[in-house]
ChimeraX commands (.cxc) that place a marker at each C-alpha (Angstrom):
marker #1 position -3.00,10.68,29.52 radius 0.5
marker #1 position -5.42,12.45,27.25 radius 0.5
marker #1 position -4.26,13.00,23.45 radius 0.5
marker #1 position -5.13,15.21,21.17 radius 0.5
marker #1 position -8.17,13.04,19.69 radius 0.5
marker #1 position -9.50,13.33,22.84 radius 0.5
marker #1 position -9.19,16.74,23.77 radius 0.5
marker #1 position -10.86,17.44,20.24 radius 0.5
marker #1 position -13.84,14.70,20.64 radius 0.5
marker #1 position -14.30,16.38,24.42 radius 0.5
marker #1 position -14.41,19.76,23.22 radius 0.5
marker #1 position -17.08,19.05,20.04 radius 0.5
marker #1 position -19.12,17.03,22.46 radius 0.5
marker #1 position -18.97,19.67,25.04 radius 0.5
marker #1 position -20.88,22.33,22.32 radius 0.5
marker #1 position -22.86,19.17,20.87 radius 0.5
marker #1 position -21.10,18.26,17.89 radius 0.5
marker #1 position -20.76,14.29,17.59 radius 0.5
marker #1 position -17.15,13.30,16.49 radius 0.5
marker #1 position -15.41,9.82,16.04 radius 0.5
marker #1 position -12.19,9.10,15.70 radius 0.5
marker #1 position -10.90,7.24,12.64 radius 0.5
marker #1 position -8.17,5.17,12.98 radius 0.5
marker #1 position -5.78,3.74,12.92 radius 0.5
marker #1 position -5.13,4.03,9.20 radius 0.5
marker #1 position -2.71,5.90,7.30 radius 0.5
marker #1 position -4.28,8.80,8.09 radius 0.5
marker #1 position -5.38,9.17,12.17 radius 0.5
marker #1 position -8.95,11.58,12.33 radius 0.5
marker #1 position -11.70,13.08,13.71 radius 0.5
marker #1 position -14.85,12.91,11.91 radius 0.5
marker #1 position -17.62,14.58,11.98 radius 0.5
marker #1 position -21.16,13.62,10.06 radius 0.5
marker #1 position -21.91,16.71,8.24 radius 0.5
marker #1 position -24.69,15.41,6.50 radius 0.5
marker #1 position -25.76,13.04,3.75 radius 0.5
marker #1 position -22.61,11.71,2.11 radius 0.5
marker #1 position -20.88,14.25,3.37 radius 0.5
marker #1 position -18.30,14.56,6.65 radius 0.5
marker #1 position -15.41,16.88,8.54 radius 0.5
marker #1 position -12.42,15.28,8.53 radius 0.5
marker #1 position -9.47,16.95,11.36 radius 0.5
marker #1 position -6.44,16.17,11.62 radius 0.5
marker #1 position -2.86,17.86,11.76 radius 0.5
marker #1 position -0.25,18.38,9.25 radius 0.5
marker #1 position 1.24,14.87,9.74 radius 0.5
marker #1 position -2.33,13.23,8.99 radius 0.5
marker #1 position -2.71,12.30,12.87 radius 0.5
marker #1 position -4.97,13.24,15.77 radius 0.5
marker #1 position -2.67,10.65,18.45 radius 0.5
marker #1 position -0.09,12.82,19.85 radius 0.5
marker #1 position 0.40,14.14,23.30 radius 0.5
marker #1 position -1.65,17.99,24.00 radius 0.5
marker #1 position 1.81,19.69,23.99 radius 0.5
marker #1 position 3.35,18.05,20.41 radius 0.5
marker #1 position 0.12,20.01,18.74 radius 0.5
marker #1 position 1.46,21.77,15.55 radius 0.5
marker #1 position -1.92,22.97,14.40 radius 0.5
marker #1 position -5.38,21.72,13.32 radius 0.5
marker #1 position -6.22,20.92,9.62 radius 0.5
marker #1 position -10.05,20.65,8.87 radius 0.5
marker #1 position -11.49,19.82,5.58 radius 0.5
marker #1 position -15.64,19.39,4.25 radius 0.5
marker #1 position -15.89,16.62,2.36 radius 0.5
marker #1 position -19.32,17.30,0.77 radius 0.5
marker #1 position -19.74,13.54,-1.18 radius 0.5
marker #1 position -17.58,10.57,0.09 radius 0.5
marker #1 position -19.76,8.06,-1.53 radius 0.5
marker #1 position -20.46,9.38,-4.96 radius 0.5
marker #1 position -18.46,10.77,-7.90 radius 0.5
marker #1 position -17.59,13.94,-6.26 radius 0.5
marker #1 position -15.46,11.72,-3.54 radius 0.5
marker #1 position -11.87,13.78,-3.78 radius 0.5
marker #1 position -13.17,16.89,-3.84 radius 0.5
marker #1 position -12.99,18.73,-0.13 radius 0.5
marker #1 position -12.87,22.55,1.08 radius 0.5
marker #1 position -10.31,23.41,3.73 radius 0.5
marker #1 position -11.99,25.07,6.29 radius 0.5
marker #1 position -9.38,25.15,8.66 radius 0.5
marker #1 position -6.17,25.45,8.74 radius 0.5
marker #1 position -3.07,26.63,11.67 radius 0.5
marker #1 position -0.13,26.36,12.70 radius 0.5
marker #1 position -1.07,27.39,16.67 radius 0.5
marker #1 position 1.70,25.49,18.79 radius 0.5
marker #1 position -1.43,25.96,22.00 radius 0.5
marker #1 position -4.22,23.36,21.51 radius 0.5
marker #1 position -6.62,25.10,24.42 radius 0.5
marker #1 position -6.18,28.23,22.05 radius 0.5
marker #1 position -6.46,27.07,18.35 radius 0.5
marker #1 position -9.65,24.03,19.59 radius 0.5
marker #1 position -12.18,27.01,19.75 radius 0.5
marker #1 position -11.27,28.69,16.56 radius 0.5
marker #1 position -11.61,25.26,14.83 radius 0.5
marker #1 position -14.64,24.22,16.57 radius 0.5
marker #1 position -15.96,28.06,15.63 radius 0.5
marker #1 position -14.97,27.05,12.17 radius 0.5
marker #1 position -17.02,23.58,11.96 radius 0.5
marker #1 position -19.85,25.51,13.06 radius 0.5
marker #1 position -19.89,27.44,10.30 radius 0.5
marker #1 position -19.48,24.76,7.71 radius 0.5
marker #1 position -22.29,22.85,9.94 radius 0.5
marker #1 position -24.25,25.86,9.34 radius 0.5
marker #1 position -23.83,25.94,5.65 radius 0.5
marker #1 position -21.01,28.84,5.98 radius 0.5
marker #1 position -18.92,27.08,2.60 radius 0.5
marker #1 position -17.22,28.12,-0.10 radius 0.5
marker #1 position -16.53,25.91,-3.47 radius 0.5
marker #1 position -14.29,22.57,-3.61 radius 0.5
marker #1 position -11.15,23.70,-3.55 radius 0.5
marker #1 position -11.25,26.96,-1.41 radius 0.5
marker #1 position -10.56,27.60,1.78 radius 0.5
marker #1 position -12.59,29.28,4.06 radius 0.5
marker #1 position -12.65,29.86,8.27 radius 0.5
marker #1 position -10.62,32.12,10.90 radius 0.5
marker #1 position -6.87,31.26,11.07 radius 0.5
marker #1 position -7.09,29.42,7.31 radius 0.5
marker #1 position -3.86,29.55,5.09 radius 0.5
marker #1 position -3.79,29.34,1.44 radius 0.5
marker link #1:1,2 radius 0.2
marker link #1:2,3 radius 0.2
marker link #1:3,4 radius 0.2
marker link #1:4,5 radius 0.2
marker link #1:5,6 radius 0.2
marker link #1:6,7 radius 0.2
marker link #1:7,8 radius 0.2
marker link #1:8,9 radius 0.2
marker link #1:9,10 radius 0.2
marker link #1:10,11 radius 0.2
marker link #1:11,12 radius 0.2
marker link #1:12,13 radius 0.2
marker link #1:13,14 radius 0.2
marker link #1:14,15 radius 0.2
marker link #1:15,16 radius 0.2
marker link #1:16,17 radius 0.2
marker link #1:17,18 radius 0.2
marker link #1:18,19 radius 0.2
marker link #1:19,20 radius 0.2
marker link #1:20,21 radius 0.2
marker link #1:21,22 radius 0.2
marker link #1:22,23 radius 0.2
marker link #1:23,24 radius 0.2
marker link #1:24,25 radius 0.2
marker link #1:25,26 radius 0.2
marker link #1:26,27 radius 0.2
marker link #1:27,28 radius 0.2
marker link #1:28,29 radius 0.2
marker link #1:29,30 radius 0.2
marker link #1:30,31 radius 0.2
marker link #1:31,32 radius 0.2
marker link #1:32,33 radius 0.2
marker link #1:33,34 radius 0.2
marker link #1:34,35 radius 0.2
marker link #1:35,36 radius 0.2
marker link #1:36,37 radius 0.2
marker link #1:37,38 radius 0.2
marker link #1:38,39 radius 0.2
marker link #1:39,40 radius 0.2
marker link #1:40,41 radius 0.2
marker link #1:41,42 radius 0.2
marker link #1:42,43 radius 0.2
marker link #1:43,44 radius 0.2
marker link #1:44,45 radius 0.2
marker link #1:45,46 radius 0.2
marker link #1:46,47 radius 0.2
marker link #1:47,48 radius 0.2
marker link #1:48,49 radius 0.2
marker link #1:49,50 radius 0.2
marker link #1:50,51 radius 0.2
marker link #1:51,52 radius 0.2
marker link #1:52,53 radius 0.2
marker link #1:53,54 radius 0.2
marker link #1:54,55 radius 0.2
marker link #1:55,56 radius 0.2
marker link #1:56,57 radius 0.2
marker link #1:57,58 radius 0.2
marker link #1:58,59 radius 0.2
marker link #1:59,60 radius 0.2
marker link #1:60,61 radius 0.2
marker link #1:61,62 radius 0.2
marker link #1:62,63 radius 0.2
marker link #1:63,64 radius 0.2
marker link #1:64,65 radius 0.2
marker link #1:65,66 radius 0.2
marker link #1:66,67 radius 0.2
marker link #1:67,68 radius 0.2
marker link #1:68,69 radius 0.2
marker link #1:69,70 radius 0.2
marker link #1:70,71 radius 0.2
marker link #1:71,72 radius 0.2
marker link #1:72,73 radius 0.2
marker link #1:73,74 radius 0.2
marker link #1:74,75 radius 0.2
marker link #1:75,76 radius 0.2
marker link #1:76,77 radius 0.2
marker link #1:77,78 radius 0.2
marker link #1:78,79 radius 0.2
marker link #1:79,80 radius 0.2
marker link #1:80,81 radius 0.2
marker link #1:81,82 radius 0.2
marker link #1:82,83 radius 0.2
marker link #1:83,84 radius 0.2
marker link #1:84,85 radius 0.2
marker link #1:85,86 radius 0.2
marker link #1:86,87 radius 0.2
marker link #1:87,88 radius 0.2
marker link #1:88,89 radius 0.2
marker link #1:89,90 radius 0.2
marker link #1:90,91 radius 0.2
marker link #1:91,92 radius 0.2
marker link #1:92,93 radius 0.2
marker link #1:93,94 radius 0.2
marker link #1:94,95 radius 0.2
marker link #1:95,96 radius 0.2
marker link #1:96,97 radius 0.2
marker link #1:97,98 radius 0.2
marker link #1:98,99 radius 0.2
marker link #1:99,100 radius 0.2
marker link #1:100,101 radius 0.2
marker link #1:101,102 radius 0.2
marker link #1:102,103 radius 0.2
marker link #1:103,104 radius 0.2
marker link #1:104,105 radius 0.2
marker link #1:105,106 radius 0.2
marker link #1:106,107 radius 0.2
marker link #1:107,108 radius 0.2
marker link #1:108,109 radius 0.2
marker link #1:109,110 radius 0.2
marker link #1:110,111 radius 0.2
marker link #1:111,112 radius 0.2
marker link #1:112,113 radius 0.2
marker link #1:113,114 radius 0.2
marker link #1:114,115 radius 0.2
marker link #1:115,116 radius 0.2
marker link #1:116,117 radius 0.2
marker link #1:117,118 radius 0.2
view
């Protein structure tokens, strides 16, 4: 049975995006290497990515722009939903790390990307 890690890691590496999953920790993700230092981290609202394709409750995506150096807690949310469909809300998220891929960010803090809640 295919979870919700990897219906995500299918659908980045079906557009090209390398993803791993990160777990199992407190927190349960999908990372993606978004450059030097920096990485994507998805997950839901509970912190998980391992739970069945019909429990989905929405994606949560944030830019981590330095894990290793001083700037380590800051992030930008650049997705964020509360889409009970995974084959619906997947795109818009994967449309969204595209974007912050592509240098499409705002500042620490804010959040940026189609279906985003503040």
């Amino acid at each position: 049975m295919t979870n919700a890690a990897q219906y995500l890691l299918s659908a980045l590496q079906a557009v090209g995006i390398p993803g791993h999953f990160d777990g199992p920790y407190a927190t349960e993700l999908v990372s993606i290497d978004a450059g030097p230092g920096a990485q994507i981290w998805v997950t839901d609202h509970d912190a998980t990515v391992d739970f069945g394709l019909d429990e989905h409750n929405g994606w949560l995506a944030c830019y981590y722009p330095d894990l290793e150096g001083q700037g380590s807690g800051e992030f930008t949310v650049i997705y964020s939903s509360d889409s009970a469909s995974i084959e619906e809300d997947t795109p818009k998220l994967i449309k969204a790390i595209q974007a912050a891929l592509n240098g499409q960010l705002g500042e620490p803090g804010s959040a940026i990307g189609e279906g985003v809640t503040s």
